[in-house]
C-alpha positions as CSV (number, residue, x, y, z in Angstrom):
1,X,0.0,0.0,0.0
2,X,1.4,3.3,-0.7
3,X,1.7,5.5,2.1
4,X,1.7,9.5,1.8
5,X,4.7,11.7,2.9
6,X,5.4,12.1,6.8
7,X,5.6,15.3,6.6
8,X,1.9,15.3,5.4
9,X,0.7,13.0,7.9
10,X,2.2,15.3,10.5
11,X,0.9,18.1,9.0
12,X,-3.0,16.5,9.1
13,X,-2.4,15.3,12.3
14,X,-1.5,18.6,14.1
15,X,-4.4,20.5,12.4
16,X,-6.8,17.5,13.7
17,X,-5.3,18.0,17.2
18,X,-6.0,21.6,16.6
19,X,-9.1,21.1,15.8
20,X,-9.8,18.8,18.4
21,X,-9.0,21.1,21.2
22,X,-11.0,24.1,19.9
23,X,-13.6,22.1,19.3
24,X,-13.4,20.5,23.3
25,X,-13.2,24.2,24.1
26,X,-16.4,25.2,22.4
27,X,-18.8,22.6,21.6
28,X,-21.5,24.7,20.7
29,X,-19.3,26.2,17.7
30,X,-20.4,24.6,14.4
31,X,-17.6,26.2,12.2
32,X,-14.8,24.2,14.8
33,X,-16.8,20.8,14.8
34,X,-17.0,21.4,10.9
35,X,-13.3,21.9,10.5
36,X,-12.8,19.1,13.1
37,X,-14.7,16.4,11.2
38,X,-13.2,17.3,8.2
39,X,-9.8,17.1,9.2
40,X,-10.6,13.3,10.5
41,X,-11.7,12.7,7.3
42,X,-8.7,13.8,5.3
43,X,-7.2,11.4,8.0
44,X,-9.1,8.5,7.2
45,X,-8.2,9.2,3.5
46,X,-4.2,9.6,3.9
47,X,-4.3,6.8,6.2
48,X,-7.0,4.4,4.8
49,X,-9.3,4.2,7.8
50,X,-12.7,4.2,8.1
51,X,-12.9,6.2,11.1
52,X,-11.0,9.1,12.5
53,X,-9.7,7.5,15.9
54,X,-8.5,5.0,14.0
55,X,-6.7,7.3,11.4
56,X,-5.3,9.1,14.1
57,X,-3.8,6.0,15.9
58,X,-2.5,5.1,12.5
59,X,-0.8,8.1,11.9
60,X,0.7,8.4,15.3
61,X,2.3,4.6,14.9
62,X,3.0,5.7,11.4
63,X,4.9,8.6,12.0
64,X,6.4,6.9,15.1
65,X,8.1,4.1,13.0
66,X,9.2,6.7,10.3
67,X,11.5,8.8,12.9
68,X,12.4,5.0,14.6
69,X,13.6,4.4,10.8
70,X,15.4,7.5,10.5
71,X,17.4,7.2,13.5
72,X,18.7,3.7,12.5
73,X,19.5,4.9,9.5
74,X,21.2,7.7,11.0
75,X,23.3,5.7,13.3
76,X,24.4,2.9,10.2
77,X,25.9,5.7,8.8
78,X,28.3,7.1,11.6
79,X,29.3,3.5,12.3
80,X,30.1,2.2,15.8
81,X,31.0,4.3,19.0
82,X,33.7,5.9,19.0
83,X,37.3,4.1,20.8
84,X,35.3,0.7,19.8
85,X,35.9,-2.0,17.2
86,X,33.7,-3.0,14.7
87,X,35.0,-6.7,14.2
88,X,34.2,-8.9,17.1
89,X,37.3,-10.4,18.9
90,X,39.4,-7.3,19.0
């Protein structure tokens, strides 16, 4: 399955959040529960869900394992720690 850009994802998912919490701090505000449930649904769409908690959960693991990825790759390329030997036995 293709997956979108990370930086999209985190992009969607902070504007959900913010959505979220403006929406938690005025209920009664239609234009914030508007923006809110449409946010969730560009969600579902970048990350294949059917509904938004699950698109958020999703995204969170997703971006999660893309920075966990990152940092591996990061570290392959420096090599070992410094004053240490690669080879075993040395």
């Amino acid at each position: 399955m293709l997956l979108p850009a990370k930086n999209e994802v985190a992009r969607h998912l902070r504007r959900y959040r913010m959505w979220e919490r403006l929406m938690l701090a005025s209920p009664a505000d239609r234009a914030a529960r508007e923006h809110f449930e449409d946010s969730g649904y560009t969600l579902c769409v970048l990350m294949g869900k059917r509904c938004a908690r699950e698109a958020v959960t999703a995204a969170e693991r997703y971006l999660k394992e893309q920075s966990g990825q990152r940092r591996k790759n990061q570290a392959a390329r420096r090599g070992p720690p410094s004053g240490r030997s690669s080879a075993a036995g040395r």
